[in-house]
C-alpha positions as CSV (number, residue, x, y, z in Angstrom):
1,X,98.3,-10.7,60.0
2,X,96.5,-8.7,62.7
3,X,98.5,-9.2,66.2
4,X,95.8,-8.8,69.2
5,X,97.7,-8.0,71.9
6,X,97.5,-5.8,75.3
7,X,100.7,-4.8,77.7
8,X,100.2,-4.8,81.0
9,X,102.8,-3.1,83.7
10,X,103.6,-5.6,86.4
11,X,105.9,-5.7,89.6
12,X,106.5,-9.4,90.0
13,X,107.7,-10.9,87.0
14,X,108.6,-14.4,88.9
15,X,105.5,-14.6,90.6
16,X,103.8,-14.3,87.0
17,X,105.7,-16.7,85.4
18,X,104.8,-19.2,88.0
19,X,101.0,-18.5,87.5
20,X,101.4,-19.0,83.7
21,X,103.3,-22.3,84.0
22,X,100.4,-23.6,86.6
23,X,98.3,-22.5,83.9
24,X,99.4,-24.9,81.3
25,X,102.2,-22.3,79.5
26,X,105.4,-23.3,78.5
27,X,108.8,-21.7,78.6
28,X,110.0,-21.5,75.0
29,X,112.7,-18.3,75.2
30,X,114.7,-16.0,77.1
31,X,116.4,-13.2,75.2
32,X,117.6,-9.5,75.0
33,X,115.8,-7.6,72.2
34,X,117.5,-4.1,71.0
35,X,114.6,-2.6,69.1
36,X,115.6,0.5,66.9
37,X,112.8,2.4,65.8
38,X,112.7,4.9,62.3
39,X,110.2,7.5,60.6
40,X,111.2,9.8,57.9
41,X,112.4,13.9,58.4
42,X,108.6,15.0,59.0
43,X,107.6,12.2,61.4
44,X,105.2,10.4,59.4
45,X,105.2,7.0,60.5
46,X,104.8,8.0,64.0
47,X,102.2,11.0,63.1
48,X,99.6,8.1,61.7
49,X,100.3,6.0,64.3
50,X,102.2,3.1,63.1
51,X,105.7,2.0,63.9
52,X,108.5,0.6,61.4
53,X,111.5,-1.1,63.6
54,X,114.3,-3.3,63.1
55,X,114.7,-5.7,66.0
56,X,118.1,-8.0,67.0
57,X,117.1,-10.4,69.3
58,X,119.9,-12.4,71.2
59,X,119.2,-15.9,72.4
60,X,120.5,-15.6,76.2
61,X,121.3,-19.7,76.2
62,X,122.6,-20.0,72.5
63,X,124.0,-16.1,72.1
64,X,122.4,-16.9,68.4
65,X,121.4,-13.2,67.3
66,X,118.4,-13.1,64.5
67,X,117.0,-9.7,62.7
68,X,113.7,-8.8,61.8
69,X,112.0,-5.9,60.2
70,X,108.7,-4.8,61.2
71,X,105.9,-2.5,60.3
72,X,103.2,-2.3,62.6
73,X,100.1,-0.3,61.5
74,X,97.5,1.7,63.3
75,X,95.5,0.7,66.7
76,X,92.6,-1.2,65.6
77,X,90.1,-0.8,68.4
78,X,90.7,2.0,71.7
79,X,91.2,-0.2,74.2
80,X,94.4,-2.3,73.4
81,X,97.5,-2.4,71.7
82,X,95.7,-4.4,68.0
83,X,97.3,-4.0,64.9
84,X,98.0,-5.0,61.6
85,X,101.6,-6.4,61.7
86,X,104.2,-6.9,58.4
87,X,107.5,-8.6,59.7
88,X,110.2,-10.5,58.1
89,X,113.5,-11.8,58.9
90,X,116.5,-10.0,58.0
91,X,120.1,-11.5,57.6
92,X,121.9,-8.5,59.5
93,X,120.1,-6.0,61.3
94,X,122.9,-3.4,61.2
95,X,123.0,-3.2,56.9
96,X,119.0,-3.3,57.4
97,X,118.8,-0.4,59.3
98,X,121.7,1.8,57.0
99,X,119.4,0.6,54.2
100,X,116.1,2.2,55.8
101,X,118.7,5.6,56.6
102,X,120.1,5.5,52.7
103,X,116.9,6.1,51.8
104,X,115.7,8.5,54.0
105,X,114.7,7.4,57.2
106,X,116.2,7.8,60.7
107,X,116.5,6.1,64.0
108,X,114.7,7.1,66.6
109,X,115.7,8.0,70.0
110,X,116.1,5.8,72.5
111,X,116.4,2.5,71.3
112,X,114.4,0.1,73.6
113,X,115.8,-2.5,75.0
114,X,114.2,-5.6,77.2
115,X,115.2,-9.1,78.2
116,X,112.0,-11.2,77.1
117,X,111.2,-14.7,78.7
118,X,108.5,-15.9,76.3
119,X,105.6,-18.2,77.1
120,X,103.2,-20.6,74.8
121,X,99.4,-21.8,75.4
122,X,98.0,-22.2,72.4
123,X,97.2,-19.8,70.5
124,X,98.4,-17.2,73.1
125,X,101.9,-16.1,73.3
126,X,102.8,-14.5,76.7
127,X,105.7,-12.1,76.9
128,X,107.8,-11.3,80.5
129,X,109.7,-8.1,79.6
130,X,111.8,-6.5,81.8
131,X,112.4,-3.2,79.7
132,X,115.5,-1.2,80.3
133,X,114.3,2.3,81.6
134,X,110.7,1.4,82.5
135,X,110.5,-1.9,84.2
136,X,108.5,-5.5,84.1
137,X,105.8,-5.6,81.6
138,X,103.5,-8.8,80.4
139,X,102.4,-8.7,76.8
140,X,99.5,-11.0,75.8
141,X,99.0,-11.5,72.3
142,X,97.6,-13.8,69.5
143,X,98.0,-13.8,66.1
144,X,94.7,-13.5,64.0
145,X,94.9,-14.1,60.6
146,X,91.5,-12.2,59.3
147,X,89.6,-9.1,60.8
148,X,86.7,-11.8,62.0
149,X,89.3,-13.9,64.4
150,X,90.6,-10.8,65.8
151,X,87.4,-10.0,68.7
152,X,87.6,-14.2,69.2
153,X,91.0,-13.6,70.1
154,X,90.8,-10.8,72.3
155,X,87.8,-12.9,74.3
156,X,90.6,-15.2,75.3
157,X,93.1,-12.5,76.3
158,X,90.7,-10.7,78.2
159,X,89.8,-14.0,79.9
160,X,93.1,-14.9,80.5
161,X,94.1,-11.6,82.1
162,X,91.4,-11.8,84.2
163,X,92.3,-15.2,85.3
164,X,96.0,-13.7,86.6
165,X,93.7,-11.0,88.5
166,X,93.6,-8.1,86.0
167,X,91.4,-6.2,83.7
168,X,91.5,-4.4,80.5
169,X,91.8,-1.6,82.1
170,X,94.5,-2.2,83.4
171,X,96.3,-2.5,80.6
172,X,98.6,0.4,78.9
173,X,97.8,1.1,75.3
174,X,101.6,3.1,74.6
175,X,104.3,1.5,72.9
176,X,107.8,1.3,75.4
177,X,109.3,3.7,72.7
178,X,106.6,6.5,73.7
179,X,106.6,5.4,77.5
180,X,110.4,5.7,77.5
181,X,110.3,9.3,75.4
182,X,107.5,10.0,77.9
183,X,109.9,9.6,80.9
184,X,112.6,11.3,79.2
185,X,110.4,14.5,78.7
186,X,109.9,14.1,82.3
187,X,113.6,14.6,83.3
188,X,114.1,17.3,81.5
């Protein structure tokens, strides 16, 4: 599956979510996701530009807490965040991630951590994040399942963003783990 998908910092999350709904999107989650984030002793994983993760999302109506595993490959074009994306439920997170460290991977730092409100118009998901550390964030993205679907689908997010008032270009092309490593480098 190839996930087209752009992130865009924001400062009005409310004001967003408003314009979405006008638009025809529809409310379908509200959660805190605690994403943990490994590569192996020589940094691989992160060297080539992919990611490998195991995220516990909590439902913030239910509580329910579900676990996935993801591996995310490289960028597939320069200006967005387009990948080739492997995920799969997990039954618990925690044994998932001492499996990935038996065998030689480790965690790393920070975790990132976001309360997501999540938004649906067909075929386009629409992420509100407020990320821990960084701030409000809208991720657009559509699921393409072949290499020819994936410029279609990035037509629509394009058109879409520009419809809330935005452009490509304003969109960031880091993950949050590197933004929030970026600000911690800054501290220092």
């Amino acid at each position: 599956m190839i996930e087209v998908e752009i992130k865009l910092p924001v400062d009005h999350l409310d004001s967003l979510k408003e314009k979405l709904l006008i638009m025809g999107f529809k409310e379908t989650g509200f959660s805190k996701e605690q994403d943990t984030y490994f590569d192996n002793r020589q940094g691989d994983i992160r060297a080539n530009g992919e990611a490998l993760r195991v995220r516990e999302t909590e439902d913030h109506i239910t509580g329910e807490i579900r676990s996935q595993i993801n591996f995310k490959g490289k960028k597939l074009d320069t200006r967005t965040m387009t990948r080739r994306e492997l995920e799969t439920g997990v039954e618990n997170g925690m044994i998932c991630a001492n499996i990935l460290q038996a065998i030689g991977y480790m965690p790393v730092e920070p975790k990132v951590i976001k309360d997501r409100t999540m938004l649906q118009k067909n075929p386009v998901t629409a992420c509100l994040d407020n990320v821990y550390g960084l701030g409000e964030f809208l991720e657009l993205e559509i699921l393409a399942d072949s290499e020819e679907k994936k410029d279609d689908a990035l037509g629509q997010i394009e058109t879409l963003l520009n419809n809330l008032g935005y452009r490509i270009s304003d969109t960031v092309r880091m993950s949050y783990l590197s933004m929030l490593q970026s600000r911690k480098g800054e501290r220092k």
